[in-house]
N, C-alpha and C positions, 0 to 999 in steps of 0.2 A: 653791463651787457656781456654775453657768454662770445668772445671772440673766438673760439671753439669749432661757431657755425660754418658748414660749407656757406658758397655764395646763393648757391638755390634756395638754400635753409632762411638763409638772410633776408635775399628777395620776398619769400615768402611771408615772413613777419613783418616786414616793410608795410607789403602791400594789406594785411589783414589789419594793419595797424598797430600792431603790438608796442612797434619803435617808430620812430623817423627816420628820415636820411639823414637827417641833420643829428639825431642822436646815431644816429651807427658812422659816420663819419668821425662826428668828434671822440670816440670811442677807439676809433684804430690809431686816428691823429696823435690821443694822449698814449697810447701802444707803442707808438714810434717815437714819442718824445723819450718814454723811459729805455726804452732797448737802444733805439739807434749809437748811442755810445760803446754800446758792446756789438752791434752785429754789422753797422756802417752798410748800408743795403742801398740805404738811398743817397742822391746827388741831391736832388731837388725836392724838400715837402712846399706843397702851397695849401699851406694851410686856411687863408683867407678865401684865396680862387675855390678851395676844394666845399668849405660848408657853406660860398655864395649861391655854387653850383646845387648845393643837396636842396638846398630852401626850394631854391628853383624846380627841380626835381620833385618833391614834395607835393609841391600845390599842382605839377602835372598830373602827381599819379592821383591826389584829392580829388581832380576835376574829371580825371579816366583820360586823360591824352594818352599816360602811359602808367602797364600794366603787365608790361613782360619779366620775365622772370628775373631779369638783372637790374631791373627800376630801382633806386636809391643805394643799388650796392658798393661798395668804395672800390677799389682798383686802384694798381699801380700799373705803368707803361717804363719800359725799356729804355734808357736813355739814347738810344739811336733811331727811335721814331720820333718824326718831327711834333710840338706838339703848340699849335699856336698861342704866341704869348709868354711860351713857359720857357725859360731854360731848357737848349737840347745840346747836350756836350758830347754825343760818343765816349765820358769818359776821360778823355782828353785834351790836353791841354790846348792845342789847336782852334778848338772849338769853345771853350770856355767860357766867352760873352757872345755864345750864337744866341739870339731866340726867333724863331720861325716866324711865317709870317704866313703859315697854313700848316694843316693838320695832314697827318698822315690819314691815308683811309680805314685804316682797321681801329683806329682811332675816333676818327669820326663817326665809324658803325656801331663802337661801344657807345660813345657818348647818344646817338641817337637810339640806343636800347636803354637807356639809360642810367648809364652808369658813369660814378663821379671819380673823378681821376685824383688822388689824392697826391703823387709826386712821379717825381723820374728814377730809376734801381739805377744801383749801384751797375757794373760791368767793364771784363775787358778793355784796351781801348782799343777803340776801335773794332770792336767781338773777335780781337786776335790774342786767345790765350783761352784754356781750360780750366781756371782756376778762380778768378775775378781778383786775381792780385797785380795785374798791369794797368789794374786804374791809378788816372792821375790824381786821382779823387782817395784812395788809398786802397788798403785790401776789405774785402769783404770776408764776415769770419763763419762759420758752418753754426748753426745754434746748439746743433744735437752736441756739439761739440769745437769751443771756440779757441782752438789750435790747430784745427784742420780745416781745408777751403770748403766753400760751397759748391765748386764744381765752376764751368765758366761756358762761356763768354754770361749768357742769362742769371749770373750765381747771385745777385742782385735781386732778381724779379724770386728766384725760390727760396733765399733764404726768408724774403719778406712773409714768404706764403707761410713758411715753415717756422718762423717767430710769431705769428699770427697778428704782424703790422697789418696787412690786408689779406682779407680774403681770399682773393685769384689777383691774376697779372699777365699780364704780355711777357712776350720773349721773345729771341728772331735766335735761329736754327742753322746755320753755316755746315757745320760738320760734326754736328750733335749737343750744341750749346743749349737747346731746353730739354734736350731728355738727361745729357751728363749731369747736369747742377740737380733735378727733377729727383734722379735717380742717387744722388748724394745728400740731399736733405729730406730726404722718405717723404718729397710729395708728388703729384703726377702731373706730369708735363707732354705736350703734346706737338709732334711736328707734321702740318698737313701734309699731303701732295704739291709737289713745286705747280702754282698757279692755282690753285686751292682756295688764297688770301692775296690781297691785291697787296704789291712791294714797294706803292706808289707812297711815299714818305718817310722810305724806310731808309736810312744812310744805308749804303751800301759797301759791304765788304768783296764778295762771289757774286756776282748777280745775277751767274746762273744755280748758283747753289742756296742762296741768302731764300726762309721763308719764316712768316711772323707764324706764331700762337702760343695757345694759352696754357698757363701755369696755376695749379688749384690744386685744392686739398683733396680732391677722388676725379673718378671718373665721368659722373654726371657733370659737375662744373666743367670739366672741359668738354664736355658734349654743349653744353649749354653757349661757354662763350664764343666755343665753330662755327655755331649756329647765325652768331651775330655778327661774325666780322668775315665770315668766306662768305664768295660770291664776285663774278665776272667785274671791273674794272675798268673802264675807257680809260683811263688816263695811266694803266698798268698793262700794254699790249701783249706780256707773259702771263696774265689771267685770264682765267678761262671760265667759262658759263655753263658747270657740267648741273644734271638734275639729281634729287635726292641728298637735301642740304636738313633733312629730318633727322640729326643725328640722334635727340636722344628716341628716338623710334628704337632706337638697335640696341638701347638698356635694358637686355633681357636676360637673365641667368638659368642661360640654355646655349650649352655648346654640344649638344649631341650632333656628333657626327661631320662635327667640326674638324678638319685634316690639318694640323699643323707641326711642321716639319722645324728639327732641331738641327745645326749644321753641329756639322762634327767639328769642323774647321774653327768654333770658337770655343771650343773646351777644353785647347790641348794647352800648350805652352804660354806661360807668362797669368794665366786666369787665376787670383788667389782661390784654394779649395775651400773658404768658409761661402766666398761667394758663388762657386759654382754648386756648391750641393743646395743652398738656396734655390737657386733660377730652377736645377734640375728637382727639386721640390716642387716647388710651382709647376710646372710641366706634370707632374703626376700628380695633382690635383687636377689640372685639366682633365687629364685621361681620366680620373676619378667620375668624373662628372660626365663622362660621356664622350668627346672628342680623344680622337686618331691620334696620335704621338709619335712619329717615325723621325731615325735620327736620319740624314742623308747629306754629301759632300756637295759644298755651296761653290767653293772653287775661288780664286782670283783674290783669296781674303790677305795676302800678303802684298798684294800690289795698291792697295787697297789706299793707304798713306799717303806713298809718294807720289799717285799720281791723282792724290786730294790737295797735298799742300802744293804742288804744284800750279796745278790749276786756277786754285784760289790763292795763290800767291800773286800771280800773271794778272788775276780778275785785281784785287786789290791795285796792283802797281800801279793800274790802269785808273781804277774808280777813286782812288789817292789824290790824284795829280791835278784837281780840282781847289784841293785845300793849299792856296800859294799867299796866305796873307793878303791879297788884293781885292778881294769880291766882299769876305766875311771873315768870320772867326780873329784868330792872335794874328798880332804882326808883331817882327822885330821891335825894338826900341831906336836901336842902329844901324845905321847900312848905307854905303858908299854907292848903290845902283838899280837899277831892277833885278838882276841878277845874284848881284849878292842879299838883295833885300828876301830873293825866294829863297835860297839858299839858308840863309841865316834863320828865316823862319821856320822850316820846315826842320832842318836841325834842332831849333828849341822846343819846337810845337809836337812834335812826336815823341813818343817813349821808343823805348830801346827793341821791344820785340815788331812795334810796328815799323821801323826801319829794317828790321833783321828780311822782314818781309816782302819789303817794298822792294830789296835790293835782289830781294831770289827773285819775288818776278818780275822784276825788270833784265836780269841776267836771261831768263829762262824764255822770256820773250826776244831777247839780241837776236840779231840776224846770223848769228855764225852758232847759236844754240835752241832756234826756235822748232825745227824739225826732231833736233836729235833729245829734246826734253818735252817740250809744250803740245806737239803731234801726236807724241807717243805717249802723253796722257790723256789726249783725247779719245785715241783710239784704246786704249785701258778703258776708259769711263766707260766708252759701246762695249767691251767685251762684260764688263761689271754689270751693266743692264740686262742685258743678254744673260748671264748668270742668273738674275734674281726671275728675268718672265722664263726661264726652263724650268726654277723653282716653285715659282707659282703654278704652272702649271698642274704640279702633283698637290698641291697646299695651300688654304687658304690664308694663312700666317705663320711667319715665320718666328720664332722663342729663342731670346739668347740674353744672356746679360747688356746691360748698359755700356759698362766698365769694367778693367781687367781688377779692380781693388773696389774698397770703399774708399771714403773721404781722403785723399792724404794729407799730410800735415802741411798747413803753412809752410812756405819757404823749398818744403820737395823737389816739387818736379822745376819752380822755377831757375833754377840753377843750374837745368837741363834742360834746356828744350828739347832736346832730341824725347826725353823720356815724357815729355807734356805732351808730342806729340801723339807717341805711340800711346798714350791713354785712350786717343779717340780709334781703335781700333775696330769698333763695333760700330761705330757709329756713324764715320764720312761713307760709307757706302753707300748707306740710304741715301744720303742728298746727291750722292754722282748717280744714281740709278732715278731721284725724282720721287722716290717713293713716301706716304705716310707711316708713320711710325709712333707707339705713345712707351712711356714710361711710366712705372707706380712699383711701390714698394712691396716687396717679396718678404720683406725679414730682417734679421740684427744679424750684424755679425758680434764676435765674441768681445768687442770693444763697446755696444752699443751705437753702431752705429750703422744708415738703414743701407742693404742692399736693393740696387734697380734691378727691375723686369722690365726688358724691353721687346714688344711684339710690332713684327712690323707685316703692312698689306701689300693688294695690288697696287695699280696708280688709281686714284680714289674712291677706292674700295676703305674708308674711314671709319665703316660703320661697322666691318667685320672686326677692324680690331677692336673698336670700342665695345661690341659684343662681349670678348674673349676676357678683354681688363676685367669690364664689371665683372661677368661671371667670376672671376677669379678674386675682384673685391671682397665679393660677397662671403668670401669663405677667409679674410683676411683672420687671424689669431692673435692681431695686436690691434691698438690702438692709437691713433696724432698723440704726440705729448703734450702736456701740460706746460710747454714750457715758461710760462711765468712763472708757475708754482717749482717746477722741476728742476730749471736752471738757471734761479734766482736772476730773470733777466729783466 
């Protein structure tokens, strides 16, 4: 079977019958048997659960129960959505013998589109880190190249896309965790609007920042799988019931007169120049094609950081304090009280960057520092928003890089957090303002390895950016690799 296919491509022969579910299943299954040694992407294959589920599937879509475009296609899911039955670890060690006892909803929407879950990615723990090398499960390694990361917290869910283990995937988006990893393994990754995708399964990191979606080899699959998992929520009271959930309606390779604005603010300092003459590439093929190209000053892109990590530091300390060895997950072996029993656990059960975390916000929430840190990120966040609807006003999407680099090496940035964090510079914006945003591949840098384009909309306006991708797909000058052929994986 040509693992090759996007997931539409796939659905499509599925359903015409050219293959099975059960033969395109066991197809990425034996995919992931040969590579996972080299790319370590996943926590969890079930490979039993996954070709019991395809048979099943199968005789649906025989009899016509189902017949949409994702019928029989394989997937993988994020290890921080819940997934009934299956191992759900965050990752880490904490959670290590969790397994759910219900499914997350964007979960549940895939599976009733039907599509068959083949395992849980590899990721951060706990989706705190940019690299996917703070899993307790080990690091995750970039395909295009396996000395460098795949990008984090989702680096899990893209390198699978981009080894071509599976087709498309989940991811969940904190402060740019599927378009970074998206935009370092040259495939496209997509983060809706906050309330866009119901959060109800989803372990939570920010949770006013934290939102699921999908990871795929172009543009149309992630039109395709928004289609199947956004939508209002009851048991997710931050989702919302907006109309015009027709995403690939807006797959049309027509941007005339399209207005989108380039900030100045992200092309000056720290941005490598192979990848900014990329993105600023791309942007003149827009304008090539018809759309408006203006550069213009976005404003507050320096405050941008600290008063993301902050935030979601405070959100974390808070949505943390749940995991105490007593309900679920690891417990101590030892311990002389309740006290020390939480104590001792939560010490062994966490990694080193999720403590680094828990302890800023829990500082930054203290009574003698809650106003003078935690206020005045809040009130950052409204001047950030406020920033981006004066920008929209003039423009219907805004163009800027992913990432201030490509890939970096293994070991890098981890040794720095300070400089892991400043990677997401382009990208926690978007989730402190709420807004959607997609990611896809612009080009090689001189290393071979891919640079991201990231275009971002109004609040769920989804369809202009996914407009703007395609069109600019269409005109791509390279091609997915080969990589089983290419690098011997």
């Amino acid at each position: 079977m040509d693992l090759s296919l996007t997931a539409v491509e796939l659905g499509r022969r599925i359903r015409e019958r050219e293959l099975s579910a059960v033969e395109a299943a066991t197809a990425y299954l034996d995919s992931m048997e040969a590579k996972e040694k080299e790319i370590n992407a996943f926590v969890t294959i079930d490979r039993e659960g996954a070709l019991k589920r395809a048979a099943e599937v199968q005789k649906q879509i025989e009899d016509g129960t189902l017949n949409g475009p994702l019928a029989g296609v394989p997937v993988a899911v994020k290890d921080n959505m819940c997934t009934k039955g299956l191992l759900t670890t965050c990752s880490s060690k904490i959670l290590s013998n969790f397994v759910p006892s219900f499914s997350a909803t964007a979960v549940e929407k895939l599976e009733a589109a039907g599509a068959v879950i083949l395992g849980k990615t590899n990721m951060d723990e706990f989706a705190m880190g940019s690299t996917t090398e703070t899993s307790y499960y080990g690091e995750t390694k970039n395909p295009w190249n396996k000395d460098c990361v795949p990008g984090g917290s989702s680096g899990g869910s893209a390198a699978a896309v981009a080894a071509e283990e599976v087709p498309c995937a989940l991811g969940s988006d904190t402060g740019g965790s599927i378009r970074q990893p998206a935009g370092f393994c040259g495939v496209t990754g997509m983060k809706p609007t906050y309330g866009r995708v119901s959060r109800y399964g989803l372990i939570a990191y920010g949770s006013s920042l934290d939102q699921i979606g999908p990871i795929a080899k172009d543009v149309r699959d992630c039109a395709v799988l928004m289609e199947a998992i956004c939508g209002k929520d009851e048991k997710d009271s931050t989702s919302v019931r907006e109309a015009g959930e027709d995403f690939t309606a807006a797959l049309v390779d027509d941007v005339k007169g399209l207005r989108i604005g380039v900030p100045r603010d992200y092309f000056g300092e720290g941005l490598d120049a192979e990848v900014k003459d990329k993105v600023m590439v791309a942007a003149k093929v827009l304008e090539e094609k018809g759309a408006v190209v203006e550069e213009f000053d976005l404003s507050l892109v320096e405050y941008a950081i600290p008063a993301y990590y902050i935030i979601a530091s405070a959100e974390a300390s808070s949505n943390l304090e749940r995991f105490d060895g007593v309900k679920y997950g690891y417990r101590t072996d030892s311990f002389t009280d309740l006290h020390n029993m939480y104590k001792k656990t939560r010490s062994e059960g966490f990694g080193a960057e999720v403590k680094r975390r828990i302890m800023l916000g829990s500082f930054v929430l203290s009574s003698g520092y809650f106003d003078a840190y935690y206020m005045k990120a809040l009130r950052t966040k409204a001047l950030i928003k406020q920033a981006f609807d004066r920008a929209f006003e003039q423009y219907d999407v805004i163009l800027s890089p992913v990432a201030p680099t490509t890939a970096l090496r293994l070991g890098e940035s981890l040794s720095d957090p300070i400089k892991m964090y400043l990677g997401d510079i382009y990208t926690v914006s978007v989730n402190l303002a709420g807004l959607p945003g997609i990611c896809l591949p612009c080009g090689l840098d001189s290393s071979g390895l891919p640079v991201g384009l990231q275009l971002l909309g109004k609040h769920f306006d989804e369809k202009t950016i996914l407009r703007a991708a395609y069109a600019f797909e269409c005109t791509r000058s390279y091609e997915r690799p080969a990589f089983a052929a290419e690098r011997g994986l």
